[in-house]
C-alpha positions, -999 to +999 in steps of 0.1 A: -437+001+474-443-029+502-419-060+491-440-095+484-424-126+501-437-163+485-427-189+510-438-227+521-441-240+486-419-257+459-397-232+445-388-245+406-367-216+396-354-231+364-318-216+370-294-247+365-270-226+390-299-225+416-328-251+404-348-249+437-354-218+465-371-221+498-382-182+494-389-157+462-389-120+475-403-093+449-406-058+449-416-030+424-430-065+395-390-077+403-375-103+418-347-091+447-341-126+456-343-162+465-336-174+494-339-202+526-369-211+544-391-184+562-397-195+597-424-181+620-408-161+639-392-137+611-423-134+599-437-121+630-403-101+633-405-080+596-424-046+600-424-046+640-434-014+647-414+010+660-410+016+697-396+055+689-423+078+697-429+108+670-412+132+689-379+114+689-379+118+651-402+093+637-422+114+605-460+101+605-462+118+570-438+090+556-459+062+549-445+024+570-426-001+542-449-034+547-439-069+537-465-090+522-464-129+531-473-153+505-482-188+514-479-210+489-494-239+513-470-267+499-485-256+457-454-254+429-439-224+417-422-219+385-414-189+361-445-180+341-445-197+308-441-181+276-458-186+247-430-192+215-457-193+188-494-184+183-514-157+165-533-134+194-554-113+172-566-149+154-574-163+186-587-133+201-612-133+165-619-168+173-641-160+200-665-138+181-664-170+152-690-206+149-669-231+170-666-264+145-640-285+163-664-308+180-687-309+145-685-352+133-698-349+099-715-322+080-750-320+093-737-307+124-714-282+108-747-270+092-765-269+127-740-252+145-739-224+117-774-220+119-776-221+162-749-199+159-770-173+134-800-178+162-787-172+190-765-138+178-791-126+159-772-122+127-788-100+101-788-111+066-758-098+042-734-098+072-701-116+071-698-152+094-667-168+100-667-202+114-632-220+125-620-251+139-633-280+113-611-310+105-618-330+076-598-358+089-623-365+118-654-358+095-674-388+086-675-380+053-639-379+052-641-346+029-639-310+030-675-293+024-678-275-008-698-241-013-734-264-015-732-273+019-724-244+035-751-223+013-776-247+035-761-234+064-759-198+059-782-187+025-784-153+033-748-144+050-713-146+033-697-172+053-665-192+054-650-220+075-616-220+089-597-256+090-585-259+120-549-258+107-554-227+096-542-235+060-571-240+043-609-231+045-642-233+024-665-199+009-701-202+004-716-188-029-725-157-014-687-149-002-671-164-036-694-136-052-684-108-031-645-117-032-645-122-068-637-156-070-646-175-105-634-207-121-610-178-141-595-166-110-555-168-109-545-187-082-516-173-062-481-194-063-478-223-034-521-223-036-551-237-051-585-226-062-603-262-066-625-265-093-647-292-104-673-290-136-660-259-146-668-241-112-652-228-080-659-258-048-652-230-023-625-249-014-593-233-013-559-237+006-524-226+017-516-189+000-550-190-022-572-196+006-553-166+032-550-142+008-589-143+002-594-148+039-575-109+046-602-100+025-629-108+051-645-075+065-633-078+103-660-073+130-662-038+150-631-024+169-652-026+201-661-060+196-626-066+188-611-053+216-632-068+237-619-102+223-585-088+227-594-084+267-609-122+270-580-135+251-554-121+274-576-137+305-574-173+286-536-166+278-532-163+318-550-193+329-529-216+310-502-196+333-490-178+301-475-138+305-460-133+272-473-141+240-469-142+203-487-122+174-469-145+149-480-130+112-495-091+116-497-079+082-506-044+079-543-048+080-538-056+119-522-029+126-547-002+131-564-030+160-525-029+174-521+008+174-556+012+193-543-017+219-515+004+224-527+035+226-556+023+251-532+008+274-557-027+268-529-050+270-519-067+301-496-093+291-468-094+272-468-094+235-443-099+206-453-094+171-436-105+139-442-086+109-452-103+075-426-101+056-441-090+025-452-060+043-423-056+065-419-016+059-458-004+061-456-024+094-425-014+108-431+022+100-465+021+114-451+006+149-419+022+148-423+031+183-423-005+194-393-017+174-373-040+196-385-024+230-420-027+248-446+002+239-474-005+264-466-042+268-457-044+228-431-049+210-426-056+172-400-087+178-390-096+137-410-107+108-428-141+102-425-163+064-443-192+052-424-220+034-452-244+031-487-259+047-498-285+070-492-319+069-522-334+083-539-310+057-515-327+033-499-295+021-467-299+039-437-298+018-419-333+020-384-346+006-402-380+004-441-386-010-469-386+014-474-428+023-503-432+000-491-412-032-457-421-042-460-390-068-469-362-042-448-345-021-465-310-014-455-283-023-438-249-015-450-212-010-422-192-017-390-198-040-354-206-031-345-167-044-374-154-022-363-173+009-332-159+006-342-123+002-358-124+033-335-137+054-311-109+038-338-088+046-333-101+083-298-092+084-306-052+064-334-045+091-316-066+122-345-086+125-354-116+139-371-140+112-395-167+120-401-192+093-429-214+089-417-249+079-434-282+087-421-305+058-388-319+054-383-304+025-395-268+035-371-270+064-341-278+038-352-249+016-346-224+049-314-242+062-301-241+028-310-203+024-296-199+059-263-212+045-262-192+018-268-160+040-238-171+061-215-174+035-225-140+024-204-133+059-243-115+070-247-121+107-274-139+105-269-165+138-267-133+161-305-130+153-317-160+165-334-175+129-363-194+144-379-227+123-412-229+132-429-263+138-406-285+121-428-314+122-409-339+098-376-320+108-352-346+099-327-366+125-305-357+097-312-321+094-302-312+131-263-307+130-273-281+106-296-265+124-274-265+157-240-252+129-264-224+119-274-215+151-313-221+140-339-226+175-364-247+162-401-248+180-421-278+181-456-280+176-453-311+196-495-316+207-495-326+172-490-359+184-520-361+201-541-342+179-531-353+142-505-385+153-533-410+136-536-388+107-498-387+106-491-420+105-515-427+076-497-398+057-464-406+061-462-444+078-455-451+114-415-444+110-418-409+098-444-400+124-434-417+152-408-387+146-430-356+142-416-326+165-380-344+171-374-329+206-355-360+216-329-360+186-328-322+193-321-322+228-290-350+222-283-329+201-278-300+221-300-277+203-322-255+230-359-259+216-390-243+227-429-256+222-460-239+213-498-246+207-504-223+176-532-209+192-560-205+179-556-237+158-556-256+196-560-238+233-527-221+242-525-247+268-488-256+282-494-283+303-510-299+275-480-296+254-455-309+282-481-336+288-474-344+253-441-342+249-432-366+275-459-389+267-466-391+228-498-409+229-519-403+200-561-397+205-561-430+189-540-445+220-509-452+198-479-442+215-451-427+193-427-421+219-393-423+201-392-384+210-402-383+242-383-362+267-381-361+300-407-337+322-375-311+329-363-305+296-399-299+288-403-273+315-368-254+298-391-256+264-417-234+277-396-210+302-359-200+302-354-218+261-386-193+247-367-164+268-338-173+249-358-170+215-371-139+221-340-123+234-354-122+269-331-142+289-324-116+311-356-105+318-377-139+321-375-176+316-362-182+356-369-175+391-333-152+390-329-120+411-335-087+390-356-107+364-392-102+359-418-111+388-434-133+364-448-163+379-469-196+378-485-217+408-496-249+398-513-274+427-488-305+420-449-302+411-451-315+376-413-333+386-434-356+411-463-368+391-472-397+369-463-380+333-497-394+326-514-370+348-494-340+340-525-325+317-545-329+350-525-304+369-543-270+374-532-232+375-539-220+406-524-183+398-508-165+376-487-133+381-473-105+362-449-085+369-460-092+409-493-085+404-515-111+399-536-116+367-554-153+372-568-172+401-586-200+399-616-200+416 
C-alpha cells in the first residue's frame, strides 16, 4: 500500500507530549508518524524513479511504492472526534419521522403532520411517528393531547416524540391499538395522564418508552437506508465513532443485518439495556468487546431519571416554582445496585443516565456500595451520563470513584432559559459543570444526544466555552477554555471507551482518523467557533466527508 503524507497545515495532535506536528504520515488507515516540515524538494525527491534498468535486476512485475502528498493549504488538522453519547438507530429513524422542532404552536404541528402524510403518500392504518416538539417553545405553553393530533392524522396511528426523548403524545387511533385505557397500570418512574376519566395521550419517562418499543418499525430496507445517511451526517460533523447508547433486543435484528452487510462505515459502540443484557449479549456475542464489522457491543446503558427541561429530572432540591416537587426516579436504590454488580459479573462497562442531583447521588451512592463490596468496579470506567445539575459538591466523589461524567453541555443553549425558570439562575448557571470538573481534575467528555439535537461538535465546544443561552443570557460560571474542550471530544471520549490507544490523538500507530476544519479553533473569536466548517473527514486514511 502507497503511504499518505498531510503537510502545510496546522497539525493539532492533541498529545500533551507532542501538541503540534509539521507533518502526519499514514499508511495501511495508520499513522507511522509525525514529523517536521515537508519542503519542496523532498517532495520532488520521494518515488524518484529508478535509474537501474530491468536487466540489472529491477522486477516490472512488483508494482512501484508511491507516496501520496496531502496539502492541507494552511486548513487545521485534529484527531477525528468521537461521539461519547447518542442513540444511532434513533437518529438514523429520525429521518424517515415528521420533523416538529421548528413547529411554534399547535397549528403548525398539525400542518406539518398533514404536509408530511402528502407528500409520502401515507396510506391510511399505517403507523407515523413525528419527533422533535418542545412544549417549552410552544405558544400554548402545553403538551398536545390525543384531540389535537386526531386532527392531524384521523386515519393513521401516530405519535409525537418530545424532543428530549422522555416523553411523547398517542393519538386515539394508536392508544387503541397499544392498549392503553384510563385502567392501564403505569410502569414505576412513569405516568399515564388522565383527565375526565380518560387517557390525554400524554405520557412520559418509563410509561411513555415502553409503549413507544411498541411502535411497528418501518421496513429493514428503508431502515438501512437511514442507517447509510446517518453515518454520512455523523461524518460531516467530523465524527468517526459513534454511540448506539440503549439497544434493547428489539434492535438487534437491524444490528445483526448492519453487520452482516458490511453497511457500517464508521465506528460504532453499543450499550446493551440492561434489563435485557443477556438476550442482547448472546445475540452479539461476536462483537463483545472487539469490533465485528465496525461494531462492537461496548457495556450496557440504565436510566435513573428524565429530563429536566421536561421537568422529570430527579432533584435533591424542588424545581423553582413547586417547592413540593422534586421529580422523581426510574429505578430503585436495590435495582441500581444490581446493575452495577451486574457490571462487575459480565465486566461490563455501565453507562447511567442521570440528569438530576438527586439521580446522580442515587448512582454514586450505589457506586460506593459496589466498591466496598471490594468489586472492581473503577477498572470499568462507570460513566454518568449528562449530569446536568451534577453538584459542585458531588465531584470529589465522582473523581474517588473513578466515575467519567459526560456533559450534555448544548443544553445551555438549547434549554438555558427553560433552566433558569426551573431551577433559578444559581442552579442553572451550573448545568453540565465542566469547569468545577476540570479543577477538579476529572477528564470529562461532551455529547449532543443525537437525535434529540444534530450530533454536531463544534456546536457543543462553541457552547462550552461560551454559555450563552438562545435567550442571549450568558451562564458562563462553567465555561472552559477552547483546549480542554477539544480533549472532551477527542483523546477524554478515547479514554471512555477504552480506546486510548487506538484514537483520541494524532500519535504514531493510532488510528488514521482525522478532521480538517478551515480555521484552527485555538485562533478564533470563541464566538465564532460554531461558524467553523468541516472540510473532510477521514477514516481510517480513507476519506469519508468532503465538503463541497
Amino acid at each position: 500500500m502507497s503511504k499518505t503524507i498531510y503537510y502545510n497545515g496546522t497539525i493539532l495532535t492533541m498529545n500533551p507530549k507532542q501538541p503540534t506536528a509539521k507533518a502526519v504520515t499514514v499508511k495501511d488507515g495508520r499513522i507511522i508518524s509525525t514529523g517536521a516540515a515537508i519542503s519542496v524538494s523532498e517532495i520532488r525527491g520521494y518515488d524518484a524513479p529508478s535509474s537501474e534498468s530491468p536487466s540489472k535486476g529491477r522486477s516490472l512485475s512488483k508494482p512501484v511504492q508511491r507516496t501520496r502528498f496531502v496539502d492541507l493549504k494552511g486548513a487545521t488538522m485534529l484527531p477525528a472526534f468521537l461521539d461519547a453519547h447518542s442513540h444511532f438507530s434513533g437518529y438514523a429513524s429520525s429521518l424517515l419521522q415528521v420533523p416538529l422542532e421548528e413547529a411554534t404552536d399547535f397549528s403548525e404541528i398539525v400542518s406539518q403532520i398533514r404536509s408530511f402524510l402528502l407528500q409520502n403518500k401515507v396510506p391510511a392504518g399505517v403507523w407515523v411517528t413525528g419527533k422533535g416538539y418542545d412544549h417549552n417553545r410552544l405558544r400554548e405553553g402545553a403538551h398536545p393531547d390525543r384531540s389535537l393530533l386526531d386532527q392531524a392524522a384521523p386515519d393513521n396511528p401516530l405519535v409525537i416524540q418530545h424532543q428530549s426523548g422522555h416523553m411523547g403524545v398517542f393519538n386515539t387511533a394508536a392508544l387503541k391499538l397499544l392498549g392503553i385505557t384510563a385502567n392501564t397500570p403505569c410502569p414505576l418512574g412513569g405516568r399515564i395522564e388522565i383527565r375526565d376519566g380518560q387517557p390525554t395521550g400524554y405520557l412520559e419517562e418509563n410509561a411513555f418508552v415502553s409503549f413507544l418499543q411498541k411502535v411497528p418499525m418501518p421496513s429493514t430496507e428503508d431502515l438501512m437506508a437511514s442507517y447509510v445517511r446517518a453515518q454520512e451526517k455523523y461524518a460531516s460533523y467530523g465524527i468517526t465513532t459513534l454511540q448506539e447508547g440503549m439497544l434493547p433486543s428489539q434492535l438487534v435484528p437491524l444490528y445483526r443485518t448492519l453487520i452482516d452487510r458490511n453497511l457500517l462505515k464508521l465506528d460504532v459502540i453499543g450499550y446493551a439495556d440492561a434489563k435485557e443484557a443477556d438476550a442482547v449479549i448472546n445475540a452479539l456475542s461476536d462483537c463483545r468487546g472487539v469490533y465485528h464489522n465496525r461494531f462492537k457491543l461496548g457495556g450496557m446503558k440504565i436510566f435513573l431519571d428524565g429530563s429536566p427541561q421536561g421537568r422529570t429530572a430527579w432533584m435533591r432540591a424542588p424545581y423553582a416554582d413547586s417547592p413540593d416537587y422534586r421529580g422523581y426516579p426510574a429505578l430503585t436504590d436495590e435495582e441500581v445496585e444490581r446493575f452495577l454488580s451486574l457490571s462487575v459479573q459480565k465486566d461490563m462497562q455501565l453507562l447511567a443516565h442521570c440528569n438530576g442531583d438527586a439521580a446522580a447521588a442515587q448512582y454514586l451512592a450505589a457506586c460506593r456500595k459496589t466498591e466496598e463490596k471490594g468489586l472492581p468496579l473503577r477498572s470499568l470506567r462507570p460513566v454518568l451520563i449528562h449530569g446536568q445539575l451534577l453538584g459542585k459538591d458531588q465531584l470529589p466523589e465522582v473523581k474517588r470513584l473513578g466515575v467519567i461524567p459526560s456533559f450534555f453541555v448544548a443544553h445551555v443553549y438549547y434549554w438555558g432559559d427553560i433552566h433558569v425558570k426551573n431551577f433559578g439562575l444559581r442552579r442553572a448557571s451550573r448545568i453540565s459543570p465542566a469547569a468545577s470538573a476540570l479543577a477538579e481534575g476529572i477528564p470529562f467528555t461532551f455529547h449532543q444526544d443525537a437525535p434529540v439535537i444534530q450530533p454536531d461538535m463544534l456546536e457543543t465546544i462553541w457552547c462550552s466555552a461560551v454559555r450563552l443561552t438562545k435567550g442571549g443570557l450568558r451562564l458562563d460560571r462553567e465555561a472552559i477554555p477552547v483546549a480542554e474542550a477539544l480533549k472532551a471530544v477527542t483523546i477524554h471520549a478515547a479514554y471512555q471507551y477504552f480506546e486510548e490507544n487506538e484514537k483520541g490523538s494524532i500519535e504514531p500507530d493510532k488510528r488514521a482518523d482525522f478532521v480538517i476544519l478551515d480555521k484552527n479553533p485555538l485562533d478564533v473569536d470563541p464566538m465564532e467557533l460554531k461558524k467553523i466548517r468541516i472540510l473532510e473527514t477521514i477514516k481510517d486514511g480513507e476519506t469519508v466527508f468532503e465538503r463541497g
